[in-house]
N, CA, C and O atoms as a Tripos MOL2 file, in Angstrom:
@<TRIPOS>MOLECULE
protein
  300   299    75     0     0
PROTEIN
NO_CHARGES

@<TRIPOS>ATOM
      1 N          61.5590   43.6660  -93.6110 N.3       1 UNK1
      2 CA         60.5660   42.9540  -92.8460 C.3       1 UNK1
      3 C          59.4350   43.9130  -92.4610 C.2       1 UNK1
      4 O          59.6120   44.9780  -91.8710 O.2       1 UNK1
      5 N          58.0310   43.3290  -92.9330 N.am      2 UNK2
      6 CA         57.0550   44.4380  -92.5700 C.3       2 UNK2
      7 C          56.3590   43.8790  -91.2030 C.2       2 UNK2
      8 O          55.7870   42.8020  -91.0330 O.2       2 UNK2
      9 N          56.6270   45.1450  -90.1050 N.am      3 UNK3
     10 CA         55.7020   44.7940  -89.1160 C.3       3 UNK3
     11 C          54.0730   44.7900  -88.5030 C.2       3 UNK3
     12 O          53.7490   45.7780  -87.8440 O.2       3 UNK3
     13 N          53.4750   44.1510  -88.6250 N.am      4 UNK4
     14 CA         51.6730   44.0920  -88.8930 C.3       4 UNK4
     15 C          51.2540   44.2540  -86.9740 C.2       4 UNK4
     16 O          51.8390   44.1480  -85.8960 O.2       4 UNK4
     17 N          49.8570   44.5740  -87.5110 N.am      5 UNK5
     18 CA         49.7910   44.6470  -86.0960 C.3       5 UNK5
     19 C          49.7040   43.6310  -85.2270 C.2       5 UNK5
     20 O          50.1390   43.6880  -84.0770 O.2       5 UNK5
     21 N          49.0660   42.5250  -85.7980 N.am      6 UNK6
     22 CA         48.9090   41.6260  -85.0320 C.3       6 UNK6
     23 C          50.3070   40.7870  -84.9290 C.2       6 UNK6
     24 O          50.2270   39.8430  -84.1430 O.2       6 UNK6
     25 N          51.5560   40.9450  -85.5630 N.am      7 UNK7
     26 CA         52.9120   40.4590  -85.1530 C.3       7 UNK7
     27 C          53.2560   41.1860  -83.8710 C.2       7 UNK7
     28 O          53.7960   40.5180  -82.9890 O.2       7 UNK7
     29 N          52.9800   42.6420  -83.6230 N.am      8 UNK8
     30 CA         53.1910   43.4620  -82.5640 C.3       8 UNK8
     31 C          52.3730   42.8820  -81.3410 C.2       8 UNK8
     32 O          52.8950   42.9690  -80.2300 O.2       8 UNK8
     33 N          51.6140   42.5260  -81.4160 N.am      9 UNK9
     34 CA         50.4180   42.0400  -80.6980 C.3       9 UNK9
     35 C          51.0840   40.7860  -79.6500 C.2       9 UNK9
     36 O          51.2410   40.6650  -78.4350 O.2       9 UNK9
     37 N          51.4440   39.7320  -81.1940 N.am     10 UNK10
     38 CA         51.9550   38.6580  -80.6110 C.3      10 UNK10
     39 C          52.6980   38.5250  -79.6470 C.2      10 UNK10
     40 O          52.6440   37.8460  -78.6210 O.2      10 UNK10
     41 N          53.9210   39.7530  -80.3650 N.am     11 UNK11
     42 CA         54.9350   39.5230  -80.0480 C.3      11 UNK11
     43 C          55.1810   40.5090  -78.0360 C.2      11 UNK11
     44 O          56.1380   40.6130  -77.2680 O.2      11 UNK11
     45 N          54.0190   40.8900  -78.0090 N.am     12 UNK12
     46 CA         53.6840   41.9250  -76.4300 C.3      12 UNK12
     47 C          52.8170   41.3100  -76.1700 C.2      12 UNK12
     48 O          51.9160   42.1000  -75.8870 O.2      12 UNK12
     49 N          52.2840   39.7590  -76.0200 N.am     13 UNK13
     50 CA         50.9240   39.4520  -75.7540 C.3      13 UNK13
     51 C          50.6780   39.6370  -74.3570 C.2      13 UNK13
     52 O          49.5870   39.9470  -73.8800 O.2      13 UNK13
     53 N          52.0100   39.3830  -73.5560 N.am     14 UNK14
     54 CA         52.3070   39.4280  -72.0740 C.3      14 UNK14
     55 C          51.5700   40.9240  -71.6230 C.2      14 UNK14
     56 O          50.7940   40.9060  -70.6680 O.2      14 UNK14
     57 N          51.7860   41.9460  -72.1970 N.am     15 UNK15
     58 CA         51.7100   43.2950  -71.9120 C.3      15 UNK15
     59 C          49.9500   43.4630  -72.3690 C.2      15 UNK15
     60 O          49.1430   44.2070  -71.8130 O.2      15 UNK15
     61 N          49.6910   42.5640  -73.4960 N.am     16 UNK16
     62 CA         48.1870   43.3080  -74.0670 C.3      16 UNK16
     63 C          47.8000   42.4780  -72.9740 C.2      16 UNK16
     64 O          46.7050   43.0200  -72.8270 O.2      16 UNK16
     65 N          47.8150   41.5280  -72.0150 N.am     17 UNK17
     66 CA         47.0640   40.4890  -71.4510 C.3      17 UNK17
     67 C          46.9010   41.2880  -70.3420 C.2      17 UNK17
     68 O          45.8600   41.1940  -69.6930 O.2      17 UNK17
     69 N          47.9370   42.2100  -69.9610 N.am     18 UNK18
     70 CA         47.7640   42.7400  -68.8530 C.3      18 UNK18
     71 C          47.0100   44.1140  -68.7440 C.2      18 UNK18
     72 O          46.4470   44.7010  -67.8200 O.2      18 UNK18
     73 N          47.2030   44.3460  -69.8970 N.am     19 UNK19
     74 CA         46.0980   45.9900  -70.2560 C.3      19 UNK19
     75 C          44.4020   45.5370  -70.0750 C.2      19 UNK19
     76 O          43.3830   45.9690  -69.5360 O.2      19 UNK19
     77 N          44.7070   44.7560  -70.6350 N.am     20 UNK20
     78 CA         43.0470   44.1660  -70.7680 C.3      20 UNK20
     79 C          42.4510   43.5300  -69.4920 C.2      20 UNK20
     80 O          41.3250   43.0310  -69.4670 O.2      20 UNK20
     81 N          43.1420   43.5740  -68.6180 N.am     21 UNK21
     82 CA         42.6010   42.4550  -67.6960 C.3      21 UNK21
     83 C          42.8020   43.3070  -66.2190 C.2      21 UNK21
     84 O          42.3070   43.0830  -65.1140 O.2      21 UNK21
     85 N          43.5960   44.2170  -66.6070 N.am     22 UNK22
     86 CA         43.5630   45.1600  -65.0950 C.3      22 UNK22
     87 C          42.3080   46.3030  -65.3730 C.2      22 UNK22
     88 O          41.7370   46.4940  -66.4460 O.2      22 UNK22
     89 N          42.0910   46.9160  -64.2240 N.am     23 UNK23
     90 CA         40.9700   47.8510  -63.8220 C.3      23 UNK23
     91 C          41.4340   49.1270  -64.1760 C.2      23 UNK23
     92 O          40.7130   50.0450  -64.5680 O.2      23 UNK23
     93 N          42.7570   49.1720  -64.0170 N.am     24 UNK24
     94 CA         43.4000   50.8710  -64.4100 C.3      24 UNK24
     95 C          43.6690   51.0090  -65.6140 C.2      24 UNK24
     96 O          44.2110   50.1650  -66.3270 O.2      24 UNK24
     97 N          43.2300   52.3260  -65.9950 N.am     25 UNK25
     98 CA         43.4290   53.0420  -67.3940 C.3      25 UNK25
     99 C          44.2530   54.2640  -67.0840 C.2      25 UNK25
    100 O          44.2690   54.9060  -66.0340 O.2      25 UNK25
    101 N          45.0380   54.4970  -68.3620 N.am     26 UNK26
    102 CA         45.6290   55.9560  -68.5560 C.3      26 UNK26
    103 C          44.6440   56.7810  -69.5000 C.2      26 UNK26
    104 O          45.0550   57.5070  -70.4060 O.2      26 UNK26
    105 N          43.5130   56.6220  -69.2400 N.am     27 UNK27
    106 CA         42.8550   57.5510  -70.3430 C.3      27 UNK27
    107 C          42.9080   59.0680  -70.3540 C.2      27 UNK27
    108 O          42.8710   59.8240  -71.3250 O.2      27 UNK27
    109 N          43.0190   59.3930  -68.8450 N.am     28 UNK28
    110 CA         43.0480   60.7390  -68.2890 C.3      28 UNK28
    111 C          44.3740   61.3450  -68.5550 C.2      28 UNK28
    112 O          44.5600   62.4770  -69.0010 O.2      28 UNK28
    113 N          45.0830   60.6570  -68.3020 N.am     29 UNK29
    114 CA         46.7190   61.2830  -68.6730 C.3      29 UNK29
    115 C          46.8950   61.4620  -70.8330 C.2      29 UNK29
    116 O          47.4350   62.3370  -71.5090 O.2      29 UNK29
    117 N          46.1900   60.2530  -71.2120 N.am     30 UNK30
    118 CA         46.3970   60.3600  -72.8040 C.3      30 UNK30
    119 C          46.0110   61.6760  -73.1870 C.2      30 UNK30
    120 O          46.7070   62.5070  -73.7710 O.2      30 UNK30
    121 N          44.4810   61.8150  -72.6850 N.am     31 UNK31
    122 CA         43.5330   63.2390  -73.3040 C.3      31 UNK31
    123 C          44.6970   64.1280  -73.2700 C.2      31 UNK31
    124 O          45.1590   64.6730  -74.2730 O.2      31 UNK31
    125 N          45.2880   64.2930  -71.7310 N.am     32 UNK32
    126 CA         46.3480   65.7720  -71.5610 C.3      32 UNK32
    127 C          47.3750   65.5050  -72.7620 C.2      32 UNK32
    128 O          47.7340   66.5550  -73.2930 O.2      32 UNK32
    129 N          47.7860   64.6470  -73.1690 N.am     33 UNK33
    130 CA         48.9580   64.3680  -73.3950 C.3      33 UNK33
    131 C          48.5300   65.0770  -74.8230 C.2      33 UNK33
    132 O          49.2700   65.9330  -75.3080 O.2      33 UNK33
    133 N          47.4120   64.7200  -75.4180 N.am     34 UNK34
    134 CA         46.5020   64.7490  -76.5520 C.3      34 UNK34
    135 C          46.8790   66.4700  -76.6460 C.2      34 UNK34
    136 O          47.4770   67.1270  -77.4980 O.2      34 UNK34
    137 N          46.2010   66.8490  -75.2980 N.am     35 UNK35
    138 CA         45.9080   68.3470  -76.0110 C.3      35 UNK35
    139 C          47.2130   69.1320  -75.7380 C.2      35 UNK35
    140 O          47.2970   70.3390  -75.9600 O.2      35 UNK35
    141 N          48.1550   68.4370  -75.2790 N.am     36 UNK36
    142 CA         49.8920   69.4000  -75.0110 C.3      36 UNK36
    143 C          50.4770   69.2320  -76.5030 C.2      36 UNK36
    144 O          51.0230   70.2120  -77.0090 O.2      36 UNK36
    145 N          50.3970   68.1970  -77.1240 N.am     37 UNK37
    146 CA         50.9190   67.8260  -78.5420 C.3      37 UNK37
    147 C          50.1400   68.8210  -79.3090 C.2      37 UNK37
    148 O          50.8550   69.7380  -79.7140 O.2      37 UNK37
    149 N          48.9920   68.9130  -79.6070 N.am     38 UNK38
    150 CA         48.0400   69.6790  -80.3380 C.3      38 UNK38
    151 C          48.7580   71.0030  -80.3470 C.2      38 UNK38
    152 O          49.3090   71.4680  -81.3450 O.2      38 UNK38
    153 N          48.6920   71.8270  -78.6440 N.am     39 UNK39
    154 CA         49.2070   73.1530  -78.6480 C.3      39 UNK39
    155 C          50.5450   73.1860  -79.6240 C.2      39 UNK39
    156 O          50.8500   74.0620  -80.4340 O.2      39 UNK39
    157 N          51.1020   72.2160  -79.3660 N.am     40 UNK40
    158 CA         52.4310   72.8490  -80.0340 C.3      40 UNK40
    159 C          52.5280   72.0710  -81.2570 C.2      40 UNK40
    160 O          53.6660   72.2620  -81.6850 O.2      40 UNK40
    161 N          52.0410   71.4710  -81.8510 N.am     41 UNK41
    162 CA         51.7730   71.7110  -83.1150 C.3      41 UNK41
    163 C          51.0620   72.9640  -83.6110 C.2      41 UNK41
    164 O          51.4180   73.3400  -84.7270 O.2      41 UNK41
    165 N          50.4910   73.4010  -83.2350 N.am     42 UNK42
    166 CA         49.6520   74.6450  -83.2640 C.3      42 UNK42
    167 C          50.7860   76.1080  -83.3320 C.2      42 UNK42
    168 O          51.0470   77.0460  -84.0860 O.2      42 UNK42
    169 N          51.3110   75.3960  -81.6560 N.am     43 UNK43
    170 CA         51.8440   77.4460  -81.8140 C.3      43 UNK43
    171 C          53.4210   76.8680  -81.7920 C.2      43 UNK43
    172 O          53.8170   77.7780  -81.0630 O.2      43 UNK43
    173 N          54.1810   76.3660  -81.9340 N.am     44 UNK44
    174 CA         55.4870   75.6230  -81.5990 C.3      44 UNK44
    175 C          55.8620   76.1220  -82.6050 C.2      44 UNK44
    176 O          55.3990   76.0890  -83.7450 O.2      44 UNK44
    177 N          57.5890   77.0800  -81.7660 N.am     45 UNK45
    178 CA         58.4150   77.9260  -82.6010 C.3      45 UNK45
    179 C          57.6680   79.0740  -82.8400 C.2      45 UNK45
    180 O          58.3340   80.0880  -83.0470 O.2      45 UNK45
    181 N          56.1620   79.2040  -82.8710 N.am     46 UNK46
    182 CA         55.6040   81.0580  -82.8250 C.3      46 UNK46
    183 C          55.4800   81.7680  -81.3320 C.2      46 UNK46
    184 O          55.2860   82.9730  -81.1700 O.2      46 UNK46
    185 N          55.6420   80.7030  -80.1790 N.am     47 UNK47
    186 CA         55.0070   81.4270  -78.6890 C.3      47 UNK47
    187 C          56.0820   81.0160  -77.6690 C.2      47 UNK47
    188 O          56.7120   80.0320  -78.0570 O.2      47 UNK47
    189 N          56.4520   81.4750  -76.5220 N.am     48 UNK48
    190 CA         56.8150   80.8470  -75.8480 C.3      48 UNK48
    191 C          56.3460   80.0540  -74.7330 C.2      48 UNK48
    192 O          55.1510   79.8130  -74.5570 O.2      48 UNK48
    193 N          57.4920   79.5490  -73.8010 N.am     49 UNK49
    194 CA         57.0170   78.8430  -73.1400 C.3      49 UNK49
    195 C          56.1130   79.2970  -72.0900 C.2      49 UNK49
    196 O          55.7080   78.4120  -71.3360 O.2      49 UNK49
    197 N          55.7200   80.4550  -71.8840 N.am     50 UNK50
    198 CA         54.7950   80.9190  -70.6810 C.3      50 UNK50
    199 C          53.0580   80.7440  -71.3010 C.2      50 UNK50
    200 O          52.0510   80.3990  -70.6820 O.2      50 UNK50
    201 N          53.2190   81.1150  -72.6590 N.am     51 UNK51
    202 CA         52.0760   81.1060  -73.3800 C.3      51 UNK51
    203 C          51.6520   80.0710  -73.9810 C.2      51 UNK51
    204 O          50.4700   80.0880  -74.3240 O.2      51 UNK51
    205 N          52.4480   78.9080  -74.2790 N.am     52 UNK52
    206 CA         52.2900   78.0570  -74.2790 C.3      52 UNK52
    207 C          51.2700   77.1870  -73.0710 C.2      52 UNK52
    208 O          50.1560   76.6710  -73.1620 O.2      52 UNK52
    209 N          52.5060   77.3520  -71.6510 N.am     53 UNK53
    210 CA         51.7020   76.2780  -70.7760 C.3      53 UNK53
    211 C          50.2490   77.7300  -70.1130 C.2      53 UNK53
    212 O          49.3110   77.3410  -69.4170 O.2      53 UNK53
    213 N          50.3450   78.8170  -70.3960 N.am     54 UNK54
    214 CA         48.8940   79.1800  -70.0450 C.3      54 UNK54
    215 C          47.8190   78.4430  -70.9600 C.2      54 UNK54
    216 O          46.8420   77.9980  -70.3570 O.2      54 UNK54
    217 N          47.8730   78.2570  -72.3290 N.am     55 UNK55
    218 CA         47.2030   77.6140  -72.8920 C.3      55 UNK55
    219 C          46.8310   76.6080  -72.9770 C.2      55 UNK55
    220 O          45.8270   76.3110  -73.6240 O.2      55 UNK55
    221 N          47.7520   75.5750  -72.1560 N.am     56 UNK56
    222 CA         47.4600   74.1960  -71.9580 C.3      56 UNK56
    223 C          46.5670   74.0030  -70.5750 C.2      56 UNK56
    224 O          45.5420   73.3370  -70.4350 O.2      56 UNK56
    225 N          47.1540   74.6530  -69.7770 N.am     57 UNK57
    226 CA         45.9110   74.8400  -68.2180 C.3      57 UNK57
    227 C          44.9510   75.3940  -69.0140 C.2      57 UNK57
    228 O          44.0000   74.6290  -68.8510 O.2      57 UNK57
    229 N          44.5650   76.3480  -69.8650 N.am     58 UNK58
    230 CA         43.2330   76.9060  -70.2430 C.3      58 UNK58
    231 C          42.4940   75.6190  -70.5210 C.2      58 UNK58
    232 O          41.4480   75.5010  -69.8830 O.2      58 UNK58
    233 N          42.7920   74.6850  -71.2900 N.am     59 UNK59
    234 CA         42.5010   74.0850  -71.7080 C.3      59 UNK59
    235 C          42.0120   72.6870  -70.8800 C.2      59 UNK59
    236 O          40.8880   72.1960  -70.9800 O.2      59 UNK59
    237 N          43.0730   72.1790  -70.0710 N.am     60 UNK60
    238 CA         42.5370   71.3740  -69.1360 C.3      60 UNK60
    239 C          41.6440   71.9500  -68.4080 C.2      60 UNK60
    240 O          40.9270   71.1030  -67.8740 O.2      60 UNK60
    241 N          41.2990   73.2540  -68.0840 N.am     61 UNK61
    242 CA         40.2960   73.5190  -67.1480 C.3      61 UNK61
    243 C          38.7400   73.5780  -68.0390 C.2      61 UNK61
    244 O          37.6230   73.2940  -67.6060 O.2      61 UNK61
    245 N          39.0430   73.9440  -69.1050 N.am     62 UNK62
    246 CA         37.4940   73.8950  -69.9210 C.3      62 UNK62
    247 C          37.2620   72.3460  -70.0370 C.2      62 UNK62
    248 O          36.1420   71.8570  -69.8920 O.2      62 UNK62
    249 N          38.2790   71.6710  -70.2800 N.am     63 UNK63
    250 CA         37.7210   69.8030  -70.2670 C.3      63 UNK63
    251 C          37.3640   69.7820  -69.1030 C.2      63 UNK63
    252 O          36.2390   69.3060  -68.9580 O.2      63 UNK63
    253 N          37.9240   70.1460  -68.0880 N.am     64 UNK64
    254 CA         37.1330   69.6480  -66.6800 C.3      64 UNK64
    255 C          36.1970   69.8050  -66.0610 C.2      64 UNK64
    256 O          35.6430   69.2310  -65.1230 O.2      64 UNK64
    257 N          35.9050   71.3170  -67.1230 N.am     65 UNK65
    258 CA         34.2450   72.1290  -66.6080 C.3      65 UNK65
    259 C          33.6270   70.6520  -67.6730 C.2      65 UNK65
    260 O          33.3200   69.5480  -67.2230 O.2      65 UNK65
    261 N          33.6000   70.9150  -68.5760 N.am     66 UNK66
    262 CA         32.2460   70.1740  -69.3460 C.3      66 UNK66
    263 C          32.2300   68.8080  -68.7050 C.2      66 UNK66
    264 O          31.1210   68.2870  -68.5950 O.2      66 UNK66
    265 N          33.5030   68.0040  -68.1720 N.am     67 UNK67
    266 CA         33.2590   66.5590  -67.8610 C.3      67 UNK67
    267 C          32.5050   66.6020  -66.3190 C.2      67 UNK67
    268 O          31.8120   65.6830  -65.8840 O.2      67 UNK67
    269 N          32.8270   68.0030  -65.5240 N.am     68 UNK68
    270 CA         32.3430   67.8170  -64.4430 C.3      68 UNK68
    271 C          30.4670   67.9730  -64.5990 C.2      68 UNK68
    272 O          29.7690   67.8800  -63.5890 O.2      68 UNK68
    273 N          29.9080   68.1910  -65.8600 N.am     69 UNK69
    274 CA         28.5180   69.0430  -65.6610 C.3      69 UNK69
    275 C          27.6400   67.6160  -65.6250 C.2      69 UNK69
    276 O          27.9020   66.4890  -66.0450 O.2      69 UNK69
    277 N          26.5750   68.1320  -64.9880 N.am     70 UNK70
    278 CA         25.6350   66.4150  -64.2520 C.3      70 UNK70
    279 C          25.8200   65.8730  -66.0270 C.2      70 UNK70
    280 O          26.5680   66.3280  -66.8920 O.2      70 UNK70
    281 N          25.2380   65.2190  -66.0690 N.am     71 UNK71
    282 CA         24.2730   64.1640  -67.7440 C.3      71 UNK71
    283 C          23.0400   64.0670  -66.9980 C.2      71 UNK71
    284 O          22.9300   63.8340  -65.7940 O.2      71 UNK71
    285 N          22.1260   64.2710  -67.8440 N.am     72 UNK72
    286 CA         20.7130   63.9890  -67.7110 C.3      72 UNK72
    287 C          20.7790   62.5720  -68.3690 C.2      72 UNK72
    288 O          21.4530   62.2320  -69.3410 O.2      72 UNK72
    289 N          19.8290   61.7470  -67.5300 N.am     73 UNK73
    290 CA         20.0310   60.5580  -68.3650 C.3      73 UNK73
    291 C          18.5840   60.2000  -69.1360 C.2      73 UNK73
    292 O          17.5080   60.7830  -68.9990 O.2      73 UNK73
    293 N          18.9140   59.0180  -70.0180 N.am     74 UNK74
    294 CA         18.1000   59.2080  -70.7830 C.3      74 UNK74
    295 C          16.2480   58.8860  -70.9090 C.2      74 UNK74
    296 O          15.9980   57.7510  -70.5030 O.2      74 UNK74
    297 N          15.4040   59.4050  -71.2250 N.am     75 UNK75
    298 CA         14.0230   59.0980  -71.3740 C.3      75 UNK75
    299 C          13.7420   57.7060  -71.5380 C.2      75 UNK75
    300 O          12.5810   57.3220  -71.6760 O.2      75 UNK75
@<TRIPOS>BOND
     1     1     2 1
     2     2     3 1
     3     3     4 2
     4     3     5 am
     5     5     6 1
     6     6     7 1
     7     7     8 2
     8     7     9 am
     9     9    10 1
    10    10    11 1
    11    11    12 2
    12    11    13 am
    13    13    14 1
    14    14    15 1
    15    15    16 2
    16    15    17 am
    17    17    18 1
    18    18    19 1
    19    19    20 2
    20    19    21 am
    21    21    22 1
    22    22    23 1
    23    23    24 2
    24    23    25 am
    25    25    26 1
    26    26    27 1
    27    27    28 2
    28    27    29 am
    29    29    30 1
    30    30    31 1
    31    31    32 2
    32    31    33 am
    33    33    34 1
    34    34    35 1
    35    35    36 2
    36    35    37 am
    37    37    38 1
    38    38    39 1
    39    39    40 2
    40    39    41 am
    41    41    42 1
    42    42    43 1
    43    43    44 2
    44    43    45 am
    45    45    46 1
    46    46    47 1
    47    47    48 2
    48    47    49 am
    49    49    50 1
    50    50    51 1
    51    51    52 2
    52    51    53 am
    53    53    54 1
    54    54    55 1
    55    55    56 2
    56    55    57 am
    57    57    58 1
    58    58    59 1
    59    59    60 2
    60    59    61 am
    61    61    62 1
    62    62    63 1
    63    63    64 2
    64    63    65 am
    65    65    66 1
    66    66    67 1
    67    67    68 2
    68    67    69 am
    69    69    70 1
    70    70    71 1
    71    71    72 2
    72    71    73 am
    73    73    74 1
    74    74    75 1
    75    75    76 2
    76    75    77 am
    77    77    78 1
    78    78    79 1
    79    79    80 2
    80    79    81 am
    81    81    82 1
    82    82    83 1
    83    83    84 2
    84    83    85 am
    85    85    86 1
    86    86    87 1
    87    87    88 2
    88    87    89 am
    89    89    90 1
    90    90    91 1
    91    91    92 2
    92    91    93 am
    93    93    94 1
    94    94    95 1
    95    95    96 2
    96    95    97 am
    97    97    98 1
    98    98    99 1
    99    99   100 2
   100    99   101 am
   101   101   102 1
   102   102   103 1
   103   103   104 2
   104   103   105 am
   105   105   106 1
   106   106   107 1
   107   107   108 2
   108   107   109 am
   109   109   110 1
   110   110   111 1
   111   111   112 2
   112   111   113 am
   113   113   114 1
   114   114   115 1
   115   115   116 2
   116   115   117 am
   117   117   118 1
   118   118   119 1
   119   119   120 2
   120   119   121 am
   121   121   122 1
   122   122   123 1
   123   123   124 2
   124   123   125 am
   125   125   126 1
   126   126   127 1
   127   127   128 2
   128   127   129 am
   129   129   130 1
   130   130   131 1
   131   131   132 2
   132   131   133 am
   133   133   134 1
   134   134   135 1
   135   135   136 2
   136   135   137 am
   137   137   138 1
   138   138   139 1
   139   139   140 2
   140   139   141 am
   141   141   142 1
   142   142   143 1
   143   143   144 2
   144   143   145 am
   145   145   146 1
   146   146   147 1
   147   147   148 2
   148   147   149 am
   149   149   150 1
   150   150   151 1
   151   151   152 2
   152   151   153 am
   153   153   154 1
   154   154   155 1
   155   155   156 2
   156   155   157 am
   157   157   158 1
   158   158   159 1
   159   159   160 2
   160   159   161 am
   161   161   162 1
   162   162   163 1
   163   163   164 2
   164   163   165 am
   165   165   166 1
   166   166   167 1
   167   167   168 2
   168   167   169 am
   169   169   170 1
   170   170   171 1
   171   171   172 2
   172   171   173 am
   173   173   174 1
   174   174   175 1
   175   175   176 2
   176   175   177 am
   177   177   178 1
   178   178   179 1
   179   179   180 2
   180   179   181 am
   181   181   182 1
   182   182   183 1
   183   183   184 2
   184   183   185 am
   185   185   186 1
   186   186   187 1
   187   187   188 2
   188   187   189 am
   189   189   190 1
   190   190   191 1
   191   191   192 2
   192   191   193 am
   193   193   194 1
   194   194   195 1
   195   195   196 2
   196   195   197 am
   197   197   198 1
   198   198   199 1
   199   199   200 2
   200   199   201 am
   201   201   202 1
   202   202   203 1
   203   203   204 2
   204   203   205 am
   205   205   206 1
   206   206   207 1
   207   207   208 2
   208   207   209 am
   209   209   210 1
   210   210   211 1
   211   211   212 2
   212   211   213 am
   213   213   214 1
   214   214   215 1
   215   215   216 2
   216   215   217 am
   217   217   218 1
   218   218   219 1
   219   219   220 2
   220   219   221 am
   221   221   222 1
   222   222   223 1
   223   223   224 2
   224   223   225 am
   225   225   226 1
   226   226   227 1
   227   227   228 2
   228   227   229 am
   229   229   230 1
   230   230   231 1
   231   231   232 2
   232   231   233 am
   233   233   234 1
   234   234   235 1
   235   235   236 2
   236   235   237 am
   237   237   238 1
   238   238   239 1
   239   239   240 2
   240   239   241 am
   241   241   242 1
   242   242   243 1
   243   243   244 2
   244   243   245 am
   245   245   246 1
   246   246   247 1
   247   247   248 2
   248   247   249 am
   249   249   250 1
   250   250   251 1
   251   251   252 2
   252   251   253 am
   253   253   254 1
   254   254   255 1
   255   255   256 2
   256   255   257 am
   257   257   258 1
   258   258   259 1
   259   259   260 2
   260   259   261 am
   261   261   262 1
   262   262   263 1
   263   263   264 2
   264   263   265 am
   265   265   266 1
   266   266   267 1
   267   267   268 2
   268   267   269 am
   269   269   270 1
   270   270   271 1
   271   271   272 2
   272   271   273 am
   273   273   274 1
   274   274   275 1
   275   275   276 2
   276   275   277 am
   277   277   278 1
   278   278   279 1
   279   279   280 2
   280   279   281 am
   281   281   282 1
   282   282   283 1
   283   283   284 2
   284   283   285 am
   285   285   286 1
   286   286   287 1
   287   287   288 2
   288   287   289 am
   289   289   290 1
   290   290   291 1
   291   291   292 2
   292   291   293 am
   293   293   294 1
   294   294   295 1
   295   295   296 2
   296   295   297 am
   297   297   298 1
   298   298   299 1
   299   299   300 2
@<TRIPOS>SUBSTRUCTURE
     1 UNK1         2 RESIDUE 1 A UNK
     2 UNK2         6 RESIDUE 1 A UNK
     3 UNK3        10 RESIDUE 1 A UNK
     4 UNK4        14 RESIDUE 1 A UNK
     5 UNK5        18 RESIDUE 1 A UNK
     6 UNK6        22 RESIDUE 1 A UNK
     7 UNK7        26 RESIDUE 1 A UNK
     8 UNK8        30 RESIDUE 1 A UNK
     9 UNK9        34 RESIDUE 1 A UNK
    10 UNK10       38 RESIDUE 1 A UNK
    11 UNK11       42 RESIDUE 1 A UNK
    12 UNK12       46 RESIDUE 1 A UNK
    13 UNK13       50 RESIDUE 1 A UNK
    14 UNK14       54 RESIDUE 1 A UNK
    15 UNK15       58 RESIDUE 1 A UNK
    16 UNK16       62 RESIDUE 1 A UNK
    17 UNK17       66 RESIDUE 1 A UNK
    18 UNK18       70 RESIDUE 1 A UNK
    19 UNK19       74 RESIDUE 1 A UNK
    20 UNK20       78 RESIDUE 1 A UNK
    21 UNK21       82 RESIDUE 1 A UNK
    22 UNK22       86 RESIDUE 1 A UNK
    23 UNK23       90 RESIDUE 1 A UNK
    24 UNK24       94 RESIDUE 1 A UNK
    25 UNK25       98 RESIDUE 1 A UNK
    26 UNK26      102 RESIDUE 1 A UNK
    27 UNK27      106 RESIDUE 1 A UNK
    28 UNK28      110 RESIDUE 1 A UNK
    29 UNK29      114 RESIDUE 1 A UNK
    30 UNK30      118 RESIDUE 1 A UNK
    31 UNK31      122 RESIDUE 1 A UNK
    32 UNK32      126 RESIDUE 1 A UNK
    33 UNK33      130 RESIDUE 1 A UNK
    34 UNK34      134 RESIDUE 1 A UNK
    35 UNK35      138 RESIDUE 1 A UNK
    36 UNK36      142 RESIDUE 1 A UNK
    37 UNK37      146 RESIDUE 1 A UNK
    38 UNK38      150 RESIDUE 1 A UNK
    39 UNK39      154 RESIDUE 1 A UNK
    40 UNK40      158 RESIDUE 1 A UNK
    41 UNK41      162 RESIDUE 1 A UNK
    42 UNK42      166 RESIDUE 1 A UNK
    43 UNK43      170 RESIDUE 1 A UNK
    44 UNK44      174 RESIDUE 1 A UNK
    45 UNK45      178 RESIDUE 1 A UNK
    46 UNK46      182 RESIDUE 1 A UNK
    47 UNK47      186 RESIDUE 1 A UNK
    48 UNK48      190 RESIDUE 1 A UNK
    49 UNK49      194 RESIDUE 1 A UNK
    50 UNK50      198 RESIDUE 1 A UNK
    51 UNK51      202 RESIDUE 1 A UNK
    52 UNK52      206 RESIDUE 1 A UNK
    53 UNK53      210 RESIDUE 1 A UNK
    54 UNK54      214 RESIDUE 1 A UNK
    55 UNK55      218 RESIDUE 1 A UNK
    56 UNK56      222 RESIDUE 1 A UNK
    57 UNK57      226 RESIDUE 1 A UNK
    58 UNK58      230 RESIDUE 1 A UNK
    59 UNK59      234 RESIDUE 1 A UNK
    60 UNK60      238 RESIDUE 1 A UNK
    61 UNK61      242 RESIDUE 1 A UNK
    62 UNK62      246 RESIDUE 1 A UNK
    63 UNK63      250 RESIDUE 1 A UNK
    64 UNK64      254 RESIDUE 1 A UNK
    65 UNK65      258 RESIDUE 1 A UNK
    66 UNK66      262 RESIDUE 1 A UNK
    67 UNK67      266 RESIDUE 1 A UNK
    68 UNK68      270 RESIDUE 1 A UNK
    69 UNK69      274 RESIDUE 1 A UNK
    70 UNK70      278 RESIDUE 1 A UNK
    71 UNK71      282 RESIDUE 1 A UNK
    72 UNK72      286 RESIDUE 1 A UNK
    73 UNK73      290 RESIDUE 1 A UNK
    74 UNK74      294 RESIDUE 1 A UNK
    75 UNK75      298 RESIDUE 1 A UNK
């Protein structure tokens, strides 16, 4: 049996109805989640765990510099 997306869809419509229709997002938690997977695809099995999570704070803190800097808006 092949599962399509829109059978998945159907079949969670309860759940997509509710993603779509509330105000809260996990977008902020995905990004991290994004760049912890990355590291260790990256260094996983070459580093340990200290060098690891220094690299992951390095990292959340440079996303947070650039998201914190004003935007000029546009002309």
């Amino acid at each position: 049996m092949t599962i399509t997306l829109a059978g998945a869809l159907r079949e969670d419509r309860h759940a997509v109805a509710q993603g779509i229709t509330t105000p809260y997002n996990s977008g902020v938690n995905e990004g991290r989640i994004t760049d912890i997977k990355l590291q260790k695809r990256l260094m996983g099995g070459r580093a340990g765990v200290s060098l690891l999570r220094h690299r992951v704070v390095l990292i959340a803190h440079l996303r947070r510099r650039y998201v914190d800097r004003p935007t000029v808006p546009p002309r």
